[in-house]
C-alpha positions as CSV (number, residue, x, y, z in Angstrom):
1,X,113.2,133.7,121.0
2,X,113.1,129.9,122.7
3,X,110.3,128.0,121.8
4,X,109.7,124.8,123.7
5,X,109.5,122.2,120.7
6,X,110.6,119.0,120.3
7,X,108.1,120.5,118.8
8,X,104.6,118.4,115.0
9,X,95.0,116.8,114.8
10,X,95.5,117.4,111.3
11,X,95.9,120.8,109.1
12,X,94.1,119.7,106.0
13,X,92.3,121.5,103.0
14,X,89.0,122.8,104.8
15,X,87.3,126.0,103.7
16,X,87.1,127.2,99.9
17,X,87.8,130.5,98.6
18,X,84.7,132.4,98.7
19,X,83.0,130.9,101.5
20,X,80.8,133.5,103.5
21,X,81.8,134.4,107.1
22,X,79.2,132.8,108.5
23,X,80.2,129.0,107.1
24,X,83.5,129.4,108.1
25,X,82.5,130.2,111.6
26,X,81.3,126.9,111.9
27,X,83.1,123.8,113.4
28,X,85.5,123.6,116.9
29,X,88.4,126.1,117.9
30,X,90.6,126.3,120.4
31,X,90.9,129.7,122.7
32,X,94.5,130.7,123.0
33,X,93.7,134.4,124.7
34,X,92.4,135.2,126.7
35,X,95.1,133.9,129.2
36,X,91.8,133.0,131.9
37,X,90.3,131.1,129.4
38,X,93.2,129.3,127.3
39,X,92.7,125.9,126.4
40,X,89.1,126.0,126.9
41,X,87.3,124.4,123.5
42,X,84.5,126.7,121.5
43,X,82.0,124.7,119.7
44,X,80.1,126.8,117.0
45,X,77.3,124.6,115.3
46,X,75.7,124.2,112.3
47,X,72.5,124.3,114.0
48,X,72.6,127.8,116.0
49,X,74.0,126.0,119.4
50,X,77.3,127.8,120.6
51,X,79.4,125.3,122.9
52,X,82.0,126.4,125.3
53,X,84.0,123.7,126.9
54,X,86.3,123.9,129.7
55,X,88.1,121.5,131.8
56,X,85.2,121.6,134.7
57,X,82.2,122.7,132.5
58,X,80.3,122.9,129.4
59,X,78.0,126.2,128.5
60,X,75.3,126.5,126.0
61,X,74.5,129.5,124.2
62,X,72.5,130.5,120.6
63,X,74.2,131.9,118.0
64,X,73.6,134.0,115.0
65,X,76.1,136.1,112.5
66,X,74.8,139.2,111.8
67,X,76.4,140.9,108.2
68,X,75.7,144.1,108.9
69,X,77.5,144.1,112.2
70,X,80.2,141.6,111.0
71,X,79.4,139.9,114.5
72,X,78.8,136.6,115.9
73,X,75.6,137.2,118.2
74,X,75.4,135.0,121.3
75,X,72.4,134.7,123.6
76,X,70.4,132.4,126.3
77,X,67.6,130.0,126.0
78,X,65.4,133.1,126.0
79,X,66.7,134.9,123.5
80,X,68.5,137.2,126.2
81,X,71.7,139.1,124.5
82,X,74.8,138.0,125.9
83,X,77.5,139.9,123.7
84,X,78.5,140.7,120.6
85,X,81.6,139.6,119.1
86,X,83.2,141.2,116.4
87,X,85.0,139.5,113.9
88,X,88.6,141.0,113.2
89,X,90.0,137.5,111.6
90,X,89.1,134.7,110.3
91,X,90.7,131.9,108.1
92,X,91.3,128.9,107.8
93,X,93.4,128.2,110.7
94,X,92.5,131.5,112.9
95,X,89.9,133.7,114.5
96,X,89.7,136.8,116.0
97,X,86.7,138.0,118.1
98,X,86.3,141.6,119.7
99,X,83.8,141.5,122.4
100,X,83.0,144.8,124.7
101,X,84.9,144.0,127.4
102,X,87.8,141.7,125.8
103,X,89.5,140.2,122.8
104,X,89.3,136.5,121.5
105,X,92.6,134.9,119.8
106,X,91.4,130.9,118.7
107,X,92.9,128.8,116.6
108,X,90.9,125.5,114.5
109,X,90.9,122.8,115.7
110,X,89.6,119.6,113.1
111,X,88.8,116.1,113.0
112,X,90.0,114.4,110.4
113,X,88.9,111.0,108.9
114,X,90.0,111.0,105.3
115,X,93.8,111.2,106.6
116,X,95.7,107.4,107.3
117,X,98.6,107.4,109.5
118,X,100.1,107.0,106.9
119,X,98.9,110.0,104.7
120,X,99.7,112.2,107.9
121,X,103.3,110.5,108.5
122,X,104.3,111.5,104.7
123,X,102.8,114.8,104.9
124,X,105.0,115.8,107.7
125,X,108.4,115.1,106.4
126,X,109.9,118.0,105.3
127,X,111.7,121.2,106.1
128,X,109.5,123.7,108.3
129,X,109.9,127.2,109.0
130,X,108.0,129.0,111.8
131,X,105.7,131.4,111.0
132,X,103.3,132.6,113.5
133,X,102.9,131.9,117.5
134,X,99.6,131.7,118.9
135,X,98.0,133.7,115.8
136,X,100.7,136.6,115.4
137,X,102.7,136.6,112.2
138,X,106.5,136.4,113.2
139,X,108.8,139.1,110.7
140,X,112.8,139.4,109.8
141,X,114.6,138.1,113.1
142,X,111.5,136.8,114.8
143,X,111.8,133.7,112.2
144,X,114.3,131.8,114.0
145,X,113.4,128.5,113.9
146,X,113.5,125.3,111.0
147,X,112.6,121.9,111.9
148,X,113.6,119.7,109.7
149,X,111.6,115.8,109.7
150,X,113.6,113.0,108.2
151,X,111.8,110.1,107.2
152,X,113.5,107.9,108.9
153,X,112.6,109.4,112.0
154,X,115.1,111.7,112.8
155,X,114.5,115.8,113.4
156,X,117.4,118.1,112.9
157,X,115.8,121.7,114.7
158,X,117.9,124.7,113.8
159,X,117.7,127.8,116.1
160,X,119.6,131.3,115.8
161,X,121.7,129.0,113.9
162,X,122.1,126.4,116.9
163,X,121.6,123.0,115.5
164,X,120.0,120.0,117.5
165,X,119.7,116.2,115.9
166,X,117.5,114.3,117.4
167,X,114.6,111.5,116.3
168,X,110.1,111.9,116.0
169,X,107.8,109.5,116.3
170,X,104.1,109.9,115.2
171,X,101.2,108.6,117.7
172,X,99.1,105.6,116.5
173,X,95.4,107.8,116.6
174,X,98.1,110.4,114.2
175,X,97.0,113.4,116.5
176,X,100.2,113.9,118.3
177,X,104.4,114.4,117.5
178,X,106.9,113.6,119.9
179,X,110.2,115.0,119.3
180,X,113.5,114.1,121.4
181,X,117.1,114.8,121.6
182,X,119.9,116.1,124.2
183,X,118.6,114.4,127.0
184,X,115.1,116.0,126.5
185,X,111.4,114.6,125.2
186,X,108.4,117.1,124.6
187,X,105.0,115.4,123.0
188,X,102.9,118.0,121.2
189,X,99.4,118.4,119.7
190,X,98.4,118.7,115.9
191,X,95.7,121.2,115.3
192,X,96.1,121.8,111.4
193,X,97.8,120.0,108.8
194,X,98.5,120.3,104.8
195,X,101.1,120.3,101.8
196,X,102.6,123.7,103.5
197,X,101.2,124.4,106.7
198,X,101.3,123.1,110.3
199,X,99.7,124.3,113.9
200,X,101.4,122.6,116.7
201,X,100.3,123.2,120.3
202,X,101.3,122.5,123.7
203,X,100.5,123.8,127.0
204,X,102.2,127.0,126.4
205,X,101.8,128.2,123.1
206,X,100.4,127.4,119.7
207,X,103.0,127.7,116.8
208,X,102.4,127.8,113.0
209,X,104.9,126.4,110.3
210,X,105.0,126.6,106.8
211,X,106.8,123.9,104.6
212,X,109.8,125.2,103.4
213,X,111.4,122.5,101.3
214,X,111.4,118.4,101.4
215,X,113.3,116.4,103.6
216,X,115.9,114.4,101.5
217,X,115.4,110.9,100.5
218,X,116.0,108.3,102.9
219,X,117.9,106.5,100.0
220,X,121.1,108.9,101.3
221,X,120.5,107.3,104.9
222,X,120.3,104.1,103.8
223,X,123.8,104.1,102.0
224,X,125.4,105.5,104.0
225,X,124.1,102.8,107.2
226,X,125.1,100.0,105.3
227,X,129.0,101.5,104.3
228,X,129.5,101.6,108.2
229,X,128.4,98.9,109.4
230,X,131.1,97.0,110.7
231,X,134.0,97.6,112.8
232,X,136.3,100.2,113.1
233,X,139.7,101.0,115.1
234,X,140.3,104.7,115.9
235,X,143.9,105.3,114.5
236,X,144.0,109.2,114.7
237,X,142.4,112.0,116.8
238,X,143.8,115.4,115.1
239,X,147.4,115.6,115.1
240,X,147.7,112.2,117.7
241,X,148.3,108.3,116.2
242,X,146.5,106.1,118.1
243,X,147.7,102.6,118.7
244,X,145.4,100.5,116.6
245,X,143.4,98.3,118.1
246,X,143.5,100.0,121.3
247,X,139.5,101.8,120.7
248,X,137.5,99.6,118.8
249,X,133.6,100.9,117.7
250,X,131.4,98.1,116.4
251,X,128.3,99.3,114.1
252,X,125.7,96.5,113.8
253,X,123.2,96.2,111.5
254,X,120.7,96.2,114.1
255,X,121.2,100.4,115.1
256,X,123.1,98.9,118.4
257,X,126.7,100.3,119.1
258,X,129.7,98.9,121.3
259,X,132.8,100.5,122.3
260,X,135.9,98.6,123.3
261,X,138.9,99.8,124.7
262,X,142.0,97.2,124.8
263,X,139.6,94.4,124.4
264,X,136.9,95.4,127.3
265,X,133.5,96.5,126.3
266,X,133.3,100.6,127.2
267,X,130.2,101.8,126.1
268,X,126.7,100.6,124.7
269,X,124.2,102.3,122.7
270,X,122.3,103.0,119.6
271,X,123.8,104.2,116.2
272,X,122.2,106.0,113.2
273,X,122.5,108.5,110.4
274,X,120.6,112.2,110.6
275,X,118.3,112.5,107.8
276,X,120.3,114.5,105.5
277,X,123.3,111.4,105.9
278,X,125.7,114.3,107.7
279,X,126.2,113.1,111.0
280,X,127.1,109.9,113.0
281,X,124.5,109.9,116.2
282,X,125.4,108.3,119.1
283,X,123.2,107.5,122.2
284,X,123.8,106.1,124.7
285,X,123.0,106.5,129.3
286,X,125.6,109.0,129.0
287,X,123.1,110.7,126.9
288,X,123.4,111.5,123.0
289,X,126.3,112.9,120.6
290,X,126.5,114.1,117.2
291,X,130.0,113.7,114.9
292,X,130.2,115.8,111.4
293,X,130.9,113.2,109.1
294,X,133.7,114.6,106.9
295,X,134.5,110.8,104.2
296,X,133.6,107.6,103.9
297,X,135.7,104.8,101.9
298,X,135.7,101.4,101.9
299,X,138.6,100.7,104.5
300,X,137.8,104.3,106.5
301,X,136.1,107.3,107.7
302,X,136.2,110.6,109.4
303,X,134.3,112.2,111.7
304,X,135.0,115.4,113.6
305,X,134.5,116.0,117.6
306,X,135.5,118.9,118.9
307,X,136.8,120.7,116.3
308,X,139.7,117.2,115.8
309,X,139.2,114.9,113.2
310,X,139.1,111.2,114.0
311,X,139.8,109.2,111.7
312,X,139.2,105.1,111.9
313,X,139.9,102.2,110.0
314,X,137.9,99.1,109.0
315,X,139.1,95.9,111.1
316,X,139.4,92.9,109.2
C-alpha cells in the first residue's frame, strides 16, 4: 500500500465515556465518502441547525436525534422530512451515517484553543503507527507504515521496510505538518490530536496513527553534532586508500557542509543527524543522501555508502 505522506487541527481529549449519542453528534466533521461530496464540511449544532458546507455553498437544515430510530433526522424550515440517517459509528474521531439512498463516512474535525504551539509541537514527537485510512481499521500486512518525529525536526518514515530520513516543520496557527525528503515536500492537515492518536488529511485520503513509542532524546543528536564538527579527510572507501588530503568534508557548526577535492570547493550543503543519532544527512542541489553511521572517535569516523565503508580522519 503507498500512502502519499510526508505525511502530521488538533486530536485532543473531547468526548467522555458515557456521553449519549446525541451530544456527541454535536460539533463539525469532515465528509470523506461519499466520493461527490468529499471534503465538503457538516456542521451539526447545539441548537437544532444542521450546516452543510461546500466549496460553492452553504445549506441549512433542522435536526433532531431520534433514540428509538438511532437516527439523526434532518428537515426544512417547514418541518418537511428530508432523510433519515442512521447511525452505524460514532466516536470520537469518526461517524457513520446510513441514509436511504447512500452511506456517510466523516471524520471530526476540532478547534482547539487550550493547545500552544508548543503543547502541539511536543505532542507530536514520537513513533507513529498507521492505523486506519479514511475510517477503515487497517489489519496484519495492511499496517505498513511508522513515522517516526524527531524533535529536532527530522522524520525517519518506514514502509514495507523501506526507510526515508527526512525533516517536519510545524505551521505557526499549529494546524498543519509539512514533511520533506528525497527531493519531495507534501503539507498536510491535522484533524485530531492526543497522547496516542493522530488524523492527518490531505486531498486524497484521511489517515489515523496511533503512538507507538517516543522519539529519542535529542540529547543523542546533540552529541553526536558536536563530535563532528570539524574537518575530515576521506582516507578509505572499502578495500581502496585514499590519498589524504585529496577529499576534504568540512562540518560547521552552523548545519552548512563543504566538499573539497585537491583544494577546490566541490560541493555545498546542509549537514545534520537523524533523530535517533544513526545517520549522517547530507543535502545539497543534487538533492539529499543518507550514510549509516557505523563509529565515531575523537580522530575518526565511519560511515557506510553503498554497501563500502568510508572511513575519514580528523584534519588538524
Amino acid at each position: 500500500m503507498n500512502y502519499k505522506i510526508i505525511i502530521f487541527g488538533l486530536l485532543i481529549t473531547v468526548l467522555s465515556i458515557g456521553c449519549g449519542t446525541k451530544k456527541k453528534l454535536i460539533g463539525s466533521w469532515k465528509v470523506v465518502q461519499p466520493e461527490g461530496m468529499k471534503n465538503a464540511e457538516m456542521v451539526i449544532q447545539k441548537d437544532g441547525i444542521l450546516e452543510l458546507r461546500t466549496t460553492k455553498s452553504t445549506i441549512l437544515r433542522n435536526w433532531i436525534y431520534d433514540k428509538s430510530e438511532k437516527a439523526l433526522i434532518i428537515s426544512e424550515e417547514n418541518g418537511r422530512k428530508v432523510d433519515a440517517l442512521k447511525v452505524n459509528v460514532i466516536d470520537p474521531i469518526h461517524l457513520s451515517l446510513l441514509g436511504e439512498k447512500e452511506q456517510f463516512e466523516l471524520v471530526r474535525l476540532l478547534k482547539v484553543k487550550s493547545l500552544t504551539y508548543h503543547d502541539v509541537y511536543k505532542r507530536l514527537v514520537g513513533k507513529w503507527e498507521i492505523s486506519a485510512v479514511d475510517g477503515k481499521k487497517l489489519e496484519g500486512e495492511e499496517i505498513d507504515l511508522t513515522i517516526t518525529l524527531f524533535a529536532n525536526g527530522t522524520v525517519e518514515e518506514v514502509e514495507n521496510d523501506r526507510k526515508r530520513i527526512g525533516n517536519w516543520s510545524l505551521s505557526d496557527d499549529a494546524k498543519h505538518i509539512t514533511l520533506s525528503g528525497g527531493g519531495q515536500t507534501e503539507t498536510m492537515s491535522i484533524l485530531l490530536m492526543s497522547k496516542k492518536g493522530l488524523d492527518l488529511t490531505d486531498k486524497h485520503n484521511t489517515y489515523s496513527f496511533e503512538m507507538i513509542a517516543k522519539a529519542p532524546s535529542r540529547k543523542t543528536n546533540l552529541k553526536i553534532e558536536r563530535k563532528l564538527i570539524g574537518e575530515w579527510a576521506v582516507i578509505k572507501v572499502g578495500d581502496e586508500s585514499i590519498e589524504k588530503g585529496g577529499v576534504v568534508m568540512s562540518l560547521n557548526a552552523n548545519g552548512t557542509v563543504k566538499t573539497f577535492e585537491n583544494g577546490q570547493v566541490e560541493r555545498t550543503g546542509k549537514w545534520s543527524i537523524s533523530g535517533d543519532g544513526k545517520y549522517l544527512i547530507l543535502v545539497d542541489s543534487n538533492g539529499e543522501e543518507q550514510f549509516p553511521i557505523e563509529s565515531i572517535s575523537k580522530k575518526s569516523f565511519k560511515i557506510k555508502d553503498n554497501f563500502k565503508t568510508i572511513v575519514l580522519e580528523r584534519q588538524q
